[in-house]
C-alpha positions in Angstrom: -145.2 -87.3 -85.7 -147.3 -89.6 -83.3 -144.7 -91.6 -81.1 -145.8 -94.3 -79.0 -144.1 -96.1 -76.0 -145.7 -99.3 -75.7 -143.5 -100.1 -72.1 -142.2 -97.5 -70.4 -141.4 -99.0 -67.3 -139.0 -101.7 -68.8 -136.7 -98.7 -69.4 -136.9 -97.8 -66.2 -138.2 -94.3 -64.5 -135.1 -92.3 -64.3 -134.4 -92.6 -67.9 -135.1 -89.1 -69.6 -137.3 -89.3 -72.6 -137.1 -85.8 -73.6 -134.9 -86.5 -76.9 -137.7 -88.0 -78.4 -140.1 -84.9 -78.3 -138.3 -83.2 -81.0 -140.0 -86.1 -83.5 -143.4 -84.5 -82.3 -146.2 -86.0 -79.5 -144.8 -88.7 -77.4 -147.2 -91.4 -75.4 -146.2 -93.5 -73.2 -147.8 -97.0 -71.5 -146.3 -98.3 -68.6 -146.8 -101.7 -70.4 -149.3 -103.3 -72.9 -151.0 -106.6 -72.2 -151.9 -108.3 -75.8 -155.2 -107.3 -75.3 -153.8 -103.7 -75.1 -151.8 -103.5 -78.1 -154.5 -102.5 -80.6 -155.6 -99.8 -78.8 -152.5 -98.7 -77.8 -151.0 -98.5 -81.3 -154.1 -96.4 -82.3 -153.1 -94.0 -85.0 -149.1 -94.0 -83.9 -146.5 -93.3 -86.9 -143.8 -94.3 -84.8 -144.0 -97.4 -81.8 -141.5 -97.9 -79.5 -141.3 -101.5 -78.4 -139.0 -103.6 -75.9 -140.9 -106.8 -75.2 -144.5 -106.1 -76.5 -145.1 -108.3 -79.2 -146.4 -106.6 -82.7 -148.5 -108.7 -84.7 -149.2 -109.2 -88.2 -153.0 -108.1 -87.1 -151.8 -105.1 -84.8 -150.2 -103.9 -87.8 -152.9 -104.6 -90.6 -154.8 -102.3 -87.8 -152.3 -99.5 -87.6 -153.1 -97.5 -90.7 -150.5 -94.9 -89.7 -147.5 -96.8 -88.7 -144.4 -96.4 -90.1 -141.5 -97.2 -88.3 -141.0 -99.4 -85.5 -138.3 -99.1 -82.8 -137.0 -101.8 -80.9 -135.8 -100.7 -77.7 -133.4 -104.0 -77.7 -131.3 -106.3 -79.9 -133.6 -109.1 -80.5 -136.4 -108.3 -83.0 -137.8 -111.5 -82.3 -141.4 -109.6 -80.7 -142.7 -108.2 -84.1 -143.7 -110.4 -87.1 -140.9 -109.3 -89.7 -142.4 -110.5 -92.8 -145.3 -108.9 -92.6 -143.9 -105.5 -91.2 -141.6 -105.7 -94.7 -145.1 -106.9 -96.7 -146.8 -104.0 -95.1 -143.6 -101.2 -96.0 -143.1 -101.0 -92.0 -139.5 -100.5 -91.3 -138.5 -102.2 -88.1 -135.0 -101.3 -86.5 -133.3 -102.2 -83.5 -130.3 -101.4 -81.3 -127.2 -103.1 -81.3 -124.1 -103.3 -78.5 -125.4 -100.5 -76.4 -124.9 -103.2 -73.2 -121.6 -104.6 -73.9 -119.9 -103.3 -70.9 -123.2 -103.6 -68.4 -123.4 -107.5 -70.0 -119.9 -108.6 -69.3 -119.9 -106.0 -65.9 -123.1 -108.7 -64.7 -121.1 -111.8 -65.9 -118.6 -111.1 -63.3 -120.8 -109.6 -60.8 -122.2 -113.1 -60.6 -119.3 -115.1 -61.0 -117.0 -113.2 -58.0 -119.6 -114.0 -55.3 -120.0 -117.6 -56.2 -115.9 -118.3 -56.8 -115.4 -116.9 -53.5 -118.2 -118.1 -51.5 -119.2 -114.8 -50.4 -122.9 -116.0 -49.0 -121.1 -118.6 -46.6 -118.4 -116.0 -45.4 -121.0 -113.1 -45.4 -123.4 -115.7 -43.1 -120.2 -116.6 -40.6 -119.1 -112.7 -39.8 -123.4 -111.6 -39.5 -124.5 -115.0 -37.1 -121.1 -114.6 -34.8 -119.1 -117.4 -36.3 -116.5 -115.3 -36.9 -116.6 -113.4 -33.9 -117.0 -116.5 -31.3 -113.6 -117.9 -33.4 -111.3 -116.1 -31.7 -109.1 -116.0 -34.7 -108.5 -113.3 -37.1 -109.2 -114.7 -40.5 -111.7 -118.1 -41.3 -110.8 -120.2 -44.3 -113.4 -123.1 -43.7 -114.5 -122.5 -47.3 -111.7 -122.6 -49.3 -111.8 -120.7 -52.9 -109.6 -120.3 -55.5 -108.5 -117.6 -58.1 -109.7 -116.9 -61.3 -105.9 -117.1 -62.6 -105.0 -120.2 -63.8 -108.0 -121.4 -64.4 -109.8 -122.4 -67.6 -113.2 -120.4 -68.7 -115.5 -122.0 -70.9 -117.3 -119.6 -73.1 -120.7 -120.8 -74.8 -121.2 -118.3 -77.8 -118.2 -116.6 -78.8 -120.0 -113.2 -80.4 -118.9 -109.5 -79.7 -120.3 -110.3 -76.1 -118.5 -113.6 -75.3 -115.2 -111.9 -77.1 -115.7 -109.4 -74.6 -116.2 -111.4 -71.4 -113.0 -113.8 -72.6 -110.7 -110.7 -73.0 -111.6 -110.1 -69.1 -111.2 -113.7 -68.3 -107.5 -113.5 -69.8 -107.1 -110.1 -68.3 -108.0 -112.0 -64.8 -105.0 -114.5 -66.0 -107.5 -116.9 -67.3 -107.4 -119.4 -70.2 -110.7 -119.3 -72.6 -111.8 -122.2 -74.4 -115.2 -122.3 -76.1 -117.9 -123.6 -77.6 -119.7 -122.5 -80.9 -123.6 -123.3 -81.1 -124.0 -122.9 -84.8 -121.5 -124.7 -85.5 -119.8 -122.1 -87.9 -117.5 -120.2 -85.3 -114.4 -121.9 -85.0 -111.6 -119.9 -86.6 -110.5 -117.9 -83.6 -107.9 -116.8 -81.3 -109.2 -119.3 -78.6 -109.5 -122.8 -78.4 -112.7 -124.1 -79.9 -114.1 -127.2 -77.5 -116.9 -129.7 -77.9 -119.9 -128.9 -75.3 -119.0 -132.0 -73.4 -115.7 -131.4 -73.2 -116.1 -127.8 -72.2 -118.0 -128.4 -69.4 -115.3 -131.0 -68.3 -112.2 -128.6 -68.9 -113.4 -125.6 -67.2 -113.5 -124.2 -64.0 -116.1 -121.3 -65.2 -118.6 -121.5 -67.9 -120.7 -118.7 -69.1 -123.5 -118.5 -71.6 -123.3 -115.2 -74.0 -125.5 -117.2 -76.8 -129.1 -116.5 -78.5 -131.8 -118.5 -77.9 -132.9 -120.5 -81.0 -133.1 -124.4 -82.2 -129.6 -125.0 -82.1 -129.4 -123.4 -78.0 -132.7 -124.4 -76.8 -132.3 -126.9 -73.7 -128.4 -126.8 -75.0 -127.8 -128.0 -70.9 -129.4 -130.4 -69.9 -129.9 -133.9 -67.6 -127.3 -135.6 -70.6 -124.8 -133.2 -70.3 -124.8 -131.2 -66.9 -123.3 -134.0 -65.4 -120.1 -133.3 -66.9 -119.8 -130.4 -64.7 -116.7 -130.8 -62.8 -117.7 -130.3 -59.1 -117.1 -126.9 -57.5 -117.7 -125.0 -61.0 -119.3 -122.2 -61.7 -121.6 -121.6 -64.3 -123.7 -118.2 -65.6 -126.4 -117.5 -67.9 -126.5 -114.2 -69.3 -127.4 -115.0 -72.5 -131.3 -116.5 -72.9 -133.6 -118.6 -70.7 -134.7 -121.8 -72.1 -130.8 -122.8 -73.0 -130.6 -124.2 -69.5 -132.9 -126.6 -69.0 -134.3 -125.2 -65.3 -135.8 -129.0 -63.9 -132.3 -130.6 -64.6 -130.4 -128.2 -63.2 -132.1 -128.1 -60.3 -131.7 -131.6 -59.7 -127.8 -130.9 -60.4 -128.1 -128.4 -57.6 -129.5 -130.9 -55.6 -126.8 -133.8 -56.2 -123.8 -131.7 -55.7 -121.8 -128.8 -55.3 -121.8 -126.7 -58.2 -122.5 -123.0 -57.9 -125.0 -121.1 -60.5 -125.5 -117.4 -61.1 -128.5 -117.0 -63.6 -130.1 -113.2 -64.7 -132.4 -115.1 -67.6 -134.8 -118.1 -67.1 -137.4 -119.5 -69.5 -140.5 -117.9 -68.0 -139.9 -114.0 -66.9 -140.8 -112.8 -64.4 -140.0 -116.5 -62.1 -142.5 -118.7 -61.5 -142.9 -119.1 -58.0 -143.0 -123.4 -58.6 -139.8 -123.0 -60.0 -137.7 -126.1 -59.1 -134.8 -123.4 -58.7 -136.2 -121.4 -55.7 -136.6 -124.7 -53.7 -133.4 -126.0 -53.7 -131.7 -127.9 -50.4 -128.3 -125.3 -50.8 -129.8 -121.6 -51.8 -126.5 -120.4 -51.4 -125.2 -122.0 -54.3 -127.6 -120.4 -56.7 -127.9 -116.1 -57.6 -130.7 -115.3 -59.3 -131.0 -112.1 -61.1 -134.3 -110.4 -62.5 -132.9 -110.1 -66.3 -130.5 -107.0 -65.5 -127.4 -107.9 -67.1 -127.8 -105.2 -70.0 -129.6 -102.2 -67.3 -127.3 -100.3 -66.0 -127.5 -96.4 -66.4 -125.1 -96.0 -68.8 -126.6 -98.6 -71.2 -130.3 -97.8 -70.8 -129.2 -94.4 -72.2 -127.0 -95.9 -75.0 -130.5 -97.7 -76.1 -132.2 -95.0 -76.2 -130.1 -92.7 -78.1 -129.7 -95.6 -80.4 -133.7 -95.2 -80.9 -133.3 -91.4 -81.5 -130.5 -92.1 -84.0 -132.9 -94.8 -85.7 -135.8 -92.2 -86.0 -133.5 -89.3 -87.1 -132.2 -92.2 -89.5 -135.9 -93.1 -90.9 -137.0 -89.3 -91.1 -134.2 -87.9 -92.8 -134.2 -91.1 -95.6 
């Protein structure tokens, strides 16, 4: 069969592609610009996709295709209705980046509970050195235990990063953006109460009408000072201009790895903040790591083998 990789390099270079030769001739792009995707397509059977976006048109012009793979949850980049009008199967891959998703969460979180920047700045500038004493504690932190961590979209990846939250000795409260989640074995909160209870907040929802700019100048504010909040779930749930001006009004701390425009836009109010130290920004990596990138793909094998053999 005629494979196509539409965007290699979001898989990243050391990921070994050689499973997918035994389905027959595999291209690959490094990535497809729109104007690209026609001509990339060509006369594939199979396309590969992570981001590109598949058209209605790119498919009416694709007399070959059969199957496409999406190298990702979301199926949000290829027009579904007509793939089903055209007898295109689409399938995707589902909780290969649990572990590498909830691993990021508290990658972000640690550094900003213990205010890691400030003490990593004191020991490198000779703060700590000219102090003459053996430990510094002019930036008092506290411990995760104890404390209460809100949890904004309770699915198999917010379930995961609560069971880690307890294991920590936290409490987990959260909140359910459709509405429809609230028989659980944690306590269900209203957003504005949420924000208000806990300590830590993280953000494990999709983006959609009910989570689009579900933070924002009305609500942010309920932030207790000193919290810590992380988006690993979709840009565009945070709205980026108010939280900025948060940033600006007090001390809260914010570890981000998705934003509503990818890559960053250089204007962003967020890379111009008075306190950069409050703020990690991460270049959408939460669900990368090794392990996970090659869970994906033999998810993508297993779909093909799935579609061949049916």
């Amino acid at each position: 069969m005629n494979i196509v990789l539409l965007d290699r390099k979001t898989l990243g270079e050391d990921l070994d592609l050689t499973a997918l030769l035994e389905f027959g001739e595999l291209t690959t792009y490094e990535t497809t610009e729109p104007q690209e995707v026609l001509t990339h397509i060509g006369e594939a059977e199979i396309v590969i996709s992570n981001k590109v976006v598949i058209t209605k048109e790119s498919m009416e012009n694709a007399p070959y295709l059969k199957l496409i793979c999406i190298a990702a949850t979301g199926m949000n980049n290829v027009d579904l209705k007509a793939a089903k009008a055209l007898n295109i199967k689409v399938m995707n891959v589902t909780d290969y980046a649990r572990n590498s998703v909830v691993q990021h969460t508290f990658a972000l979180a640690l550094p900003l509970l213990e205010r890691l920047h400030y003490y990593n700045t004191r020991v490198k500038d000779g703060t700590w050195s000219n102090s003459k004493l053996f430990t510094d504690i002019s930036k008092p932190f506290c411990e995760i235990s104890g404390k209460t961590w809100g949890i904004i979209g309770l699915g198999h990846l917010g379930k995961a990063v609560a069971e880690m939250a307890e294991a920590f000795g936290a409490k987990v409260h959260y909140y359910s953006t459709s509405g429809k989640n609230k028989i659980n074995d944690y306590h269900h909160s209203e957003l504005n109460d949420l924000l208000s209870e806990c300590e830590i907040v993280s953000i494990h929802a999709p983006l959609n009408d009910d989570t689009y700019n579900l933070l924002n100048a009305d609500n942010l504010c309920h932030l207790k000072d000193g919290a810590v909040l992380i988006n690993v779930g979709r840009g565009g749930i945070i709205n980026e201009e108010a939280l900025a001006m948060e940033l600006e009004k007090r001390e809260i701390y914010v570890g981000l790895d998705v934003l509503e425009q990818e890559p960053i836009d250089k204007g962003n109010y967020l890379l111009h903040i008075s306190h950069p130290e409050r703020l990690i920004i991460t270049p959408h990596i939460a669900w990368t790591s090794v392990e996970a990138r090659k869970k994906l793909l033999a998810g993508i094998v297993k779909n093909i083998k799935t579609f061949i053999e049916d």
